[in-house]
C-alpha positions as CSV (number, residue, x, y, z in Angstrom):
1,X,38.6,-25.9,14.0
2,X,40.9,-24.6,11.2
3,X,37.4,-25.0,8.8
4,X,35.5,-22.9,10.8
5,X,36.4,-19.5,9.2
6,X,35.9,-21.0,5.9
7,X,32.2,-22.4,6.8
8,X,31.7,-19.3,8.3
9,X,32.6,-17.8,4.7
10,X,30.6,-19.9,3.0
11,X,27.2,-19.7,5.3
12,X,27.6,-15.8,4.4
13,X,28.0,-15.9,0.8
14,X,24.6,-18.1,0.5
15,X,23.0,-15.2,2.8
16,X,24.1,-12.3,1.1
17,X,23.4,-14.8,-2.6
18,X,20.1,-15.2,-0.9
19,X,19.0,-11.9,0.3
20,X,20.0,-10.8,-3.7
21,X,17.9,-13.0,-5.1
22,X,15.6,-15.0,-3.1
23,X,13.0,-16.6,-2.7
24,X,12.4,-15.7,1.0
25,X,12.2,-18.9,2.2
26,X,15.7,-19.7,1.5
27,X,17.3,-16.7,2.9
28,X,15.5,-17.1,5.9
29,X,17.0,-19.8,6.6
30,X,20.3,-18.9,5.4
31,X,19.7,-16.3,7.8
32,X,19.2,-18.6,10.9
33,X,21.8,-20.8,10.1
34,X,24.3,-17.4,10.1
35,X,23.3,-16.5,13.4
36,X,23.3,-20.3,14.2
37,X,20.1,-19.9,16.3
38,X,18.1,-22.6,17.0
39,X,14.1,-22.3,16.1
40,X,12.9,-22.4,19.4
41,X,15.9,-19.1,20.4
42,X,14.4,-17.8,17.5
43,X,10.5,-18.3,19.3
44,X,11.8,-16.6,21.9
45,X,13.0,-13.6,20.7
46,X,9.9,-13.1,18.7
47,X,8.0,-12.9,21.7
48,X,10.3,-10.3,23.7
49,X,9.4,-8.4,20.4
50,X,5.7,-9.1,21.3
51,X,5.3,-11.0,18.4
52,X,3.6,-15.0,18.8
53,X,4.9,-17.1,16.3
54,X,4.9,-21.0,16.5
55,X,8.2,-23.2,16.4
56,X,5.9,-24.8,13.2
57,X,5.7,-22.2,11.4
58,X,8.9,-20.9,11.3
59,X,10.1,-24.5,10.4
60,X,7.5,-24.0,7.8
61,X,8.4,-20.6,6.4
62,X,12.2,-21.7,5.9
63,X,11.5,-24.9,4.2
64,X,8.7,-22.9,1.8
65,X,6.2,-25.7,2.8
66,X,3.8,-22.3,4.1
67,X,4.7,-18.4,3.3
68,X,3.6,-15.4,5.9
69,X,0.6,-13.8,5.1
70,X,-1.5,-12.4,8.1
71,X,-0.7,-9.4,9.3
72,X,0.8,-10.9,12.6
73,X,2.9,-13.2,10.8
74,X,4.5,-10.0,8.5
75,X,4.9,-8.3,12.1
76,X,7.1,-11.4,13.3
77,X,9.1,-10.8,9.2
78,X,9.5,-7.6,10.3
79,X,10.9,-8.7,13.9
80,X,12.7,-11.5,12.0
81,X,15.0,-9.3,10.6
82,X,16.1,-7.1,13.0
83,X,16.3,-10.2,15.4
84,X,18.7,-11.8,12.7
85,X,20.4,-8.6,11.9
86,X,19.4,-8.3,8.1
87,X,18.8,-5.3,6.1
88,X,15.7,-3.1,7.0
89,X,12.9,-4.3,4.5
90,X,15.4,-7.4,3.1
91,X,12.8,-10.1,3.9
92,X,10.0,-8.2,3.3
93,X,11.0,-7.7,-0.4
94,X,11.6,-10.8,-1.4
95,X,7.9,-11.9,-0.4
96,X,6.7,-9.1,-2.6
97,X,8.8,-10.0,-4.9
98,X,7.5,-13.5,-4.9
99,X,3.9,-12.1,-6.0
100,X,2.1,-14.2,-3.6
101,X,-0.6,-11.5,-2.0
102,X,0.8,-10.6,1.2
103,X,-2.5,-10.0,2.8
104,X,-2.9,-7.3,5.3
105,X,0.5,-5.4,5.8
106,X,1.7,-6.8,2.2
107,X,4.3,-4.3,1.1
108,X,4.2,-5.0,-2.6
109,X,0.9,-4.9,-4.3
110,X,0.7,-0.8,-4.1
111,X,2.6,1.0,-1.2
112,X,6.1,-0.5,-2.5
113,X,5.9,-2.2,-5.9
114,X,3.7,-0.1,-7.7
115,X,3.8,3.3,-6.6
116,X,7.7,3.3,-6.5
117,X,7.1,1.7,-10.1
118,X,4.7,4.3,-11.5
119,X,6.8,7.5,-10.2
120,X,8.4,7.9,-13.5
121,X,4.9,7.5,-15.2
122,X,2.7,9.8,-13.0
123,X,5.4,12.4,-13.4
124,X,5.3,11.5,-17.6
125,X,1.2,12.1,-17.7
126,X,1.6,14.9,-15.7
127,X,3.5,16.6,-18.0
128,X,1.2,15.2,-20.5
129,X,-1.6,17.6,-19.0
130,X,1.1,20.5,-18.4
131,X,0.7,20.2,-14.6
132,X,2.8,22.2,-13.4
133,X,4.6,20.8,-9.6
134,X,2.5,23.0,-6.8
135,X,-0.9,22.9,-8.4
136,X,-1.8,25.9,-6.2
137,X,-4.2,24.8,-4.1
138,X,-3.9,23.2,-0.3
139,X,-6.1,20.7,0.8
140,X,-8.2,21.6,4.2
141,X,-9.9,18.2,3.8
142,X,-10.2,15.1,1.8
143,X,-12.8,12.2,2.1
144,X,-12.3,9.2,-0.2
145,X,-15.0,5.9,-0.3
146,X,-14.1,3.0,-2.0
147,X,-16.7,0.5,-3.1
148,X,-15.4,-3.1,-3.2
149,X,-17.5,-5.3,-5.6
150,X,-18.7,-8.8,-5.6
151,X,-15.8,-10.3,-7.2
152,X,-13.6,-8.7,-4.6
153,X,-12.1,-6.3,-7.0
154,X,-11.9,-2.1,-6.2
155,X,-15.1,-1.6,-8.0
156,X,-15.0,2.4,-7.9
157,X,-13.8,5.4,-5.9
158,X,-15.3,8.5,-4.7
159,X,-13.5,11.5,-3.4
160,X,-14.4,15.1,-1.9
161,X,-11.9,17.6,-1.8
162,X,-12.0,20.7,0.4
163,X,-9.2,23.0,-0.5
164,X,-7.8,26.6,-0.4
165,X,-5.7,28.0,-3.2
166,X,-2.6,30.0,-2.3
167,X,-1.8,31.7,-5.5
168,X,-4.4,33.6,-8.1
169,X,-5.5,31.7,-11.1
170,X,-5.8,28.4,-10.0
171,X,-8.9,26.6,-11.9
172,X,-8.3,22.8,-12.5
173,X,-7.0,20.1,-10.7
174,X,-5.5,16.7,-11.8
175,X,-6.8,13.4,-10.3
176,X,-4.8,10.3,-9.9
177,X,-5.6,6.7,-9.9
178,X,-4.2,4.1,-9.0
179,X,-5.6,1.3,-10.7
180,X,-4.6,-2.8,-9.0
181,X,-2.2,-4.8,-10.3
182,X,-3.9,-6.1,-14.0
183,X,-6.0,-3.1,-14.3
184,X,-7.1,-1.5,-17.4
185,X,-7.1,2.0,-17.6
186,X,-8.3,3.1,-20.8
187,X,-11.6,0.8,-19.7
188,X,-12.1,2.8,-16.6
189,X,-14.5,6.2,-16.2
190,X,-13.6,9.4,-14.7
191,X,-17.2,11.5,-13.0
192,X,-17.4,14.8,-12.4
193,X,-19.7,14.7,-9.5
194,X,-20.0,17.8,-8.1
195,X,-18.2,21.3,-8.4
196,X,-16.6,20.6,-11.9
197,X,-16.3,18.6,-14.8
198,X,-14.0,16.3,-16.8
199,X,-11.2,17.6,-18.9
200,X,-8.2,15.8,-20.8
201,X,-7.7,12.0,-19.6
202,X,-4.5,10.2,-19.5
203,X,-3.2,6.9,-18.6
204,X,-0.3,4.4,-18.7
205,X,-1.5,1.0,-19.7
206,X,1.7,-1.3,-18.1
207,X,1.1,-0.2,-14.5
208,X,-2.6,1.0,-14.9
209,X,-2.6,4.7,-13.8
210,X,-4.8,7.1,-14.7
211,X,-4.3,10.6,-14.6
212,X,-7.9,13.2,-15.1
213,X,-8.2,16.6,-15.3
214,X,-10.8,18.3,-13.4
215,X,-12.1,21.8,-14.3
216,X,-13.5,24.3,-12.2
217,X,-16.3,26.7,-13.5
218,X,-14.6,29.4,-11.6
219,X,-10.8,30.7,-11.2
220,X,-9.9,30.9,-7.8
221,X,-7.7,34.1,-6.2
222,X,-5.5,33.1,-3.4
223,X,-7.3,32.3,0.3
224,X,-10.2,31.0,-1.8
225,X,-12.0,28.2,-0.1
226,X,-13.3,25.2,-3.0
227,X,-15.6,21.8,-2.6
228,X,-15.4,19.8,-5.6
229,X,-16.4,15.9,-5.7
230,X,-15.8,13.4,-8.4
231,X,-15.5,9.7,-9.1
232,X,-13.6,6.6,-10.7
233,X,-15.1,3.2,-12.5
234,X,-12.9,1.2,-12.3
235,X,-13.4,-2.9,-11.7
236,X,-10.7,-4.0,-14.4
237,X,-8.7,-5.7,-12.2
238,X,-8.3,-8.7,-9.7
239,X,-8.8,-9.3,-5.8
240,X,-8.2,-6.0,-4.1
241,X,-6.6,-6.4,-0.7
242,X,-5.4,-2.4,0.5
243,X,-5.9,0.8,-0.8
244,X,-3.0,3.2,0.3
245,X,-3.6,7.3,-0.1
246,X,-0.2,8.7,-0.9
247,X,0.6,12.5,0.8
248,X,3.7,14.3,-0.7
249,X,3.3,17.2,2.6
250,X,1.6,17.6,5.4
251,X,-2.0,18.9,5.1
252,X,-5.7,18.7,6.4
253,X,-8.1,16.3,7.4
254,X,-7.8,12.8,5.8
255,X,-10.6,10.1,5.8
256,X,-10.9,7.1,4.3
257,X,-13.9,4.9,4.2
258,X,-14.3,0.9,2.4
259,X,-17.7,-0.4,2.1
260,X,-18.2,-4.3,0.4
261,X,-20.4,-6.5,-1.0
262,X,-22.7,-8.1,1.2
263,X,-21.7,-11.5,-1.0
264,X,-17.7,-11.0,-0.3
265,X,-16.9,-9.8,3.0
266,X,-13.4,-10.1,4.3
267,X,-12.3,-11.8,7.7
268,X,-10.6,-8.9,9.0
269,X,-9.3,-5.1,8.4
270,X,-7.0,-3.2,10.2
271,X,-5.1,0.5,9.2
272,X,-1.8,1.3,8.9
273,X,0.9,3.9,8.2
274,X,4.2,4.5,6.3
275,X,6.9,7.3,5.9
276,X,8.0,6.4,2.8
277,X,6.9,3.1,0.3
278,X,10.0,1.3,1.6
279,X,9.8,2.1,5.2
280,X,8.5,-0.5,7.6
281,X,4.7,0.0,8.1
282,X,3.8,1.3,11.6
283,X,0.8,2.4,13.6
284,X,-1.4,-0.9,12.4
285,X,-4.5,-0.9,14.0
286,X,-7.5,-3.8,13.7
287,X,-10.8,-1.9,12.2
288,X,-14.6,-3.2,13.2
289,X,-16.7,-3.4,10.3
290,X,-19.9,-1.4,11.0
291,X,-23.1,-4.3,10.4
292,X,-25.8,-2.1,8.3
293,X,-23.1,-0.7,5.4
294,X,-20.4,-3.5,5.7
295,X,-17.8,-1.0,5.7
296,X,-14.3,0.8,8.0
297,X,-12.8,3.7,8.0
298,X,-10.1,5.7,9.0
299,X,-9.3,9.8,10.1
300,X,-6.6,11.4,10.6
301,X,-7.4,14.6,11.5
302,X,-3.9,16.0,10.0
303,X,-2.0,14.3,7.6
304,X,1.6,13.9,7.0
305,X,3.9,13.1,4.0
306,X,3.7,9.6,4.0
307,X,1.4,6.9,3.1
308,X,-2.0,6.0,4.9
309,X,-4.0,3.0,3.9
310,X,-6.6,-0.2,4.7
311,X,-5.7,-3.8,4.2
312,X,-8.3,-6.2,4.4
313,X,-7.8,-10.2,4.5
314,X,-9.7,-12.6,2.7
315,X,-10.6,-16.3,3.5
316,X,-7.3,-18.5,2.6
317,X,-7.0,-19.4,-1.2
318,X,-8.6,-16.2,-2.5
């Protein structure tokens, strides 16, 4: 008995060592041997937090032989470490840290990783186009399609804009792109579909964001109501798995549509929400695929800050 508070030392410097630095399969089970639950105590709580996971699995996800990866399985990480008292988010980090697609609900590929990484950039090329902060105008509506291609990559992106500007003046407005991870922005092409036309183009090539300048023909007094369309090429980058609109207030309507190849059609998609790129995802909801146009959508008929998005799942090994 006099070892006890020693092992007990030791268990929770390999956690905390762990939860630092990974991978996740080793401070999971760090985790469980903290709390000194048992796998099957471990089932159980899971499924008072309505979550189904399999004793095999979870002996699988601690020994690294299999990784979560469908969105039911990131629900029961997200259980996981509330149930073993861990930091908000701590597991869920490390998996996106890993780089291994966390399909579905991943939180690395764009809602965490990338758009917390491209913050400073998006604010540089902004200032690159001398955007000011409030661009002056308030969106009353916003419909984005997204065209996934044959090779499973975001093959381009439309969006139409309703908006209303609040101050006199107002006559441009900058677009933002997101581009996957591996995507190469100077090869991508900004259109000016409908309502105004291309101006100065900018991008950051290390976490492929692209920032466009769109010109109206007309300057715009304040309570001036404005329909604009345009679209982005893009297709420079690997498998796409999400797409996730970012809102920095609240504002209008919001509606997002994916359509995809007839030849690459995923197994499942499903919706989802965040308050901030770090904050657990909530409000996930399983989309039906309409047959005709093979595509999903979302609308919300008034948007808050936050994030908003569509994962999708591919067959295993893509």
């Amino acid at each position: 008995m006099p070892h006890a508070p020693q092992h007990a030392d030791v268990v929770t410097a390999e956690l905390d060592s762990a939860l630092r630095g990974g991978p996740f399969h080793v401070a999971l089970r760090a985790a469980i041997a903290a709390r000194g639950l048992p796998l099957q105590r471990v089932q159980h709580h899971l499924s008072r937090h309505g979550v189904k996971v399999g004793v095999t699995s979870l002996s699988y996800w601690q020994q690294g032989a299999r990784r979560p990866q469908r969105p039911e399985s990131l629900r029961a990480v997200r259980a996981l470490e509330e149930i073993l008292q861990l930091p908000e988010e701590s597991l869920i980090r490390l998996l996106a840290a890993s780089g291994d697609g966390l399909s579905g609900q991943r939180s690395a590929a764009r809602s965490y990783r990338s758009l917390v990484e491209a913050s400073g950039v998006l604010d540089q090329l902004l200032a690159e186009l001398e955007c000011p902060p409030d661009g002056g105008l308030h969106t009353l509506g916003h419909h984005e399609r997204l065209r996934i291609g044959a090779h499973r990559e975001l093959a381009e992106r439309e969006s139409h804009h309703i908006v209303r500007a609040h101050r006199d003046g107002v006559d441009r407005f900058v677009a933002v792109h997101h581009g996957e991870r591996g995507a190469v922005p100077e090869r991508m092409r900004v259109h000016a579909l409908e309502n105004c036309r291309t101006g100065r183009v900018r991008w950051h090539s290390d976490t492929g964001v692209l920032a466009a300048e769109l010109l109206f023909d007309t300057r715009l007094r304040a309570g001036d109501t404005f329909l604009f369309r345009y679209g982005v090429e893009d297709g420079t980058a690997g498998v796409s798995r999400e797409y996730v609109r970012g809102f920095d207030s609240p504002g209008g309507q919001y509606a997002l549509q994916v359509s995809f190849d007839a030849t690459a059609l995923p197994l499942r998609c499903h919706r989802f929400a965040q308050h901030t790129a770090a904050a657990p995802r909530s409000g996930c909801q399983d989309l039906t695929m309409s047959g005709r146009h093979r595509s999903v959508h979302l609308v919300e008929p008034r948007v808050r800050a936050g994030f908003l998005g569509i994962g999708w799942d591919w067959e295993p090994g893509v």
